[in-house]
N, C-alpha and C positions, 0 to 999 in steps of 0.2 A: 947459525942459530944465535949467535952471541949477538949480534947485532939487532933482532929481535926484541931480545931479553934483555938486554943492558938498554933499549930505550925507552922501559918502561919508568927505569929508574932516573934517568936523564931526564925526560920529561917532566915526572914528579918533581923531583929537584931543580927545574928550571920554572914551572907553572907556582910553584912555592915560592920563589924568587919573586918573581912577578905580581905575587899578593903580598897584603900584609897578615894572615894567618902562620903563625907559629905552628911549630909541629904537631904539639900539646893541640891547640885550638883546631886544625886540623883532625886529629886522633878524635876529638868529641866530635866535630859534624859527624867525622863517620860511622861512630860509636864502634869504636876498636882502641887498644891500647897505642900509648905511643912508642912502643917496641916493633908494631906491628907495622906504622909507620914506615918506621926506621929502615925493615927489612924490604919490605916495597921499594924503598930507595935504593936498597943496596943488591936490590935484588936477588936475593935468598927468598924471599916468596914472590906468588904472584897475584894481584886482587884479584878476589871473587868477581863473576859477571857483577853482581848487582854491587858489588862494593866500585866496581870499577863505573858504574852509570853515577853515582852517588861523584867522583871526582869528576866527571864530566859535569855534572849541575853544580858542583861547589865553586868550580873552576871555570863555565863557561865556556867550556872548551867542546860542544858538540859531540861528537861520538871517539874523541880522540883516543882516551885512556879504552872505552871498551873497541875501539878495533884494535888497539897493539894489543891486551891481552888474547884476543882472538887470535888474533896471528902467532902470540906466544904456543900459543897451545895447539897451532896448526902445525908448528912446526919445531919448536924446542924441544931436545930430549925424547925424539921418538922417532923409530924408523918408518917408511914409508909402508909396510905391512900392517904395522899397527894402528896407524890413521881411521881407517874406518872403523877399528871397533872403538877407540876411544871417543868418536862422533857417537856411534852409537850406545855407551857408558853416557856421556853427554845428558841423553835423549831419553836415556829408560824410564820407565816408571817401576820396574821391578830389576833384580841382576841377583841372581844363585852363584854364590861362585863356589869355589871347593880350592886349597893351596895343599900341595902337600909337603913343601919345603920349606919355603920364606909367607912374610905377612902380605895379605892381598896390599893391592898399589892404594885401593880405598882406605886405608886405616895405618899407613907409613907416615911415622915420623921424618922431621927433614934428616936428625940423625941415622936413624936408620935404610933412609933412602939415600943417603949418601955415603954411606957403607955396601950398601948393595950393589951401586952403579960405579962406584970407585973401587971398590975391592974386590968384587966377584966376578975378574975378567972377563967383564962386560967392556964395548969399545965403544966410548961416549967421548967425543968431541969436545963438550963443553958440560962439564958436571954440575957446575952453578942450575944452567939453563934446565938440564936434564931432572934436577929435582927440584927445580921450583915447580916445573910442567909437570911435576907425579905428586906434589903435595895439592897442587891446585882441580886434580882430580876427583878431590874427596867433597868440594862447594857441592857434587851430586845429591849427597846427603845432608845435607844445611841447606839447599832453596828454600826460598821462602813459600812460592807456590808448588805442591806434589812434591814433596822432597823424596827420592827415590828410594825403596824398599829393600833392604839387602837382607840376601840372609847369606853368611856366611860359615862355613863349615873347614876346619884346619883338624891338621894331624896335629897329634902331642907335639909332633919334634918339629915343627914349626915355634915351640914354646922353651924348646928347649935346647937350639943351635945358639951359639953365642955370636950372631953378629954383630960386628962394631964394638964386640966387648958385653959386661956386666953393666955398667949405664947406660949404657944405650939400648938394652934389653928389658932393662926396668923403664926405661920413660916406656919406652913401644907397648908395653904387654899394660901399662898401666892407662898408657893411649887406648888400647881395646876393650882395657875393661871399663872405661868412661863412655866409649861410644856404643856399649851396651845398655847406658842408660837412656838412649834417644829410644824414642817410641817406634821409629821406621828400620833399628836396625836388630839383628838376630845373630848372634853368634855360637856355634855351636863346635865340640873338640870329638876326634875320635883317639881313645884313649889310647897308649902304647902297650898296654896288654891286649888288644885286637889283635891277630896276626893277620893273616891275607886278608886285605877285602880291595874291591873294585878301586878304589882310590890311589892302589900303588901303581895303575898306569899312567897316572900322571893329573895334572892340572887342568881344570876346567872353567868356565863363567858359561851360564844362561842369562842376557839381557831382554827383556820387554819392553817393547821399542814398537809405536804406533798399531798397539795390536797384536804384534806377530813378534815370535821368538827368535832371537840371532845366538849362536852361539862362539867362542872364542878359544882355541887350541894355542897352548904356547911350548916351544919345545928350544933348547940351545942355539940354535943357530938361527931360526925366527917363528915365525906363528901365522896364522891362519884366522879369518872369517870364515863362521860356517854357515851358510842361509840356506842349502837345500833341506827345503822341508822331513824325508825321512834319515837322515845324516844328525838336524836338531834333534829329532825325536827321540832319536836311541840315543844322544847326547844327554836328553832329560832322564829318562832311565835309568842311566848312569850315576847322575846326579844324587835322583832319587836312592838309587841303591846305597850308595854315600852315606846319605845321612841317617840310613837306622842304623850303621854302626856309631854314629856318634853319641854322645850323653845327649842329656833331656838339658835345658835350658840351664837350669839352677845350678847342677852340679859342674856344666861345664864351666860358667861362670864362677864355681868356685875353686876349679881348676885353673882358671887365667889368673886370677886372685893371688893362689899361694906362686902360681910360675912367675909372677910377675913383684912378687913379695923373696922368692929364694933371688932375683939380680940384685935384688937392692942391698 
């Protein structure tokens, strides 16, 4: 997988070489920082599809930069189970998810996804690769054409496990509550004075993906696509049940607010 992901940045770094564009002057055709640059180089992130079509026109290079990222993401940091649903995450125009421990993969910071894949005896071969391919996840909701619809639903203690520590908690929780400002995204909490409801069986996603609904099971040891039709269904059900325990819009957002105001 290293090998993958360490050529995105070799490339960059070697096609930079070969122009007379500066970092800086680079960073503007793309209209992105030159930190962001930086990290492409060193690969700690991965460019966006359309960021990565934008180096192939600057650079003349054909489809070079968007097949390696493609490849990055076919194969970096992710076991061979989860491939299809991350094609189809890809592809959605809508994704329901429900977490009931940690932050969905859509809204991880690189800090906090590198906490989780490095610390939560998880077995990751290459951690660089493993979270550049989970932060590059989230381009689903920034395309530029149909940027994908999520609505999300977390327990409290999703808000209030300290992974990675108190900073790395505040950037995260302050990461969600910005991406609450996008128009296509929905975030909602179900509070910790709930006691039982459906959602302590565990974690869920609903993607819409050409029409028809897939859904996504993940459990310790690995996870599952689900596409028989009544299997989704009661999946959605489930879903559905989910969310009238959670708060209404406003308050939950003002619950991420103060969780994400008590790390700092």
């Amino acid at each position: 997988m290293s090998n993958h992901n360490g050529g995105i940045g070799r490339i960059l770094k070697y096609a930079g070489s070969r122009s007379t564009l500066t970092q800086e002057q680079l960073a503007d055709r793309l209209h992105v920082s030159t930190s962001l640059v930086a990290k492409f180089e060193t690969n700690r992130l991965i460019p966006r599809s359309d960021t990565a079509r934008q180096l192939d026109a600057v650079f003349d290079s054909g489809d070079l930069f968007q097949g390696s990222v493609a490849d990055v993401r076919a194969y970096a940091g992710g076991a061979a189970f989860i491939r299809p649903w991350l094609d189809d995450e890809q592809r959605a125009t809508m994704i329901r998810s429900f977490e009931l421990a940690v932050v969905p993969g859509l809204f991880q910071t690189e800090e906090y996804a590198r906490a989780i894949l490095g610390d939560a005896g998880t077995r990751v071969p290459d951690l660089d690769a493993a979270v550049a391919a989970r932060i590059a996840r989230a381009e689903v909701l920034h395309r530029a054409e149909r940027p994908c619809r999520l609505f999300a639903v977390l327990d409290e203690a999703v808000l209030r496990r300290p992974v990675g520590g108190p900073q790395v908690m505040a950037g995260q929780l302050h990461a969600i509550v910005r991406a609450c400002a996008l128009p296509n995204v929905s975030v909602t909490v179900v509070p910790a004075s709930v006691g039982g409801y459906p959602g302590l069986n565990g974690p869920l996603a609903l993607a819409t993906v050409d029409g028809r609904t897939v859904a996504f099971l993940d459990d310790p040891l690995d996870g599952r696509v689900v596409e028989d039709p009544d299997r989704v269904a009661a999946l959605d059900e489930v879903w559905e049940a989910i969310r009238e325990y959670a708060l209404p819009a406003r308050p939950s957002l003002e619950l991420l607010t103060e969780a994400a105001e008590s790390w700092s």
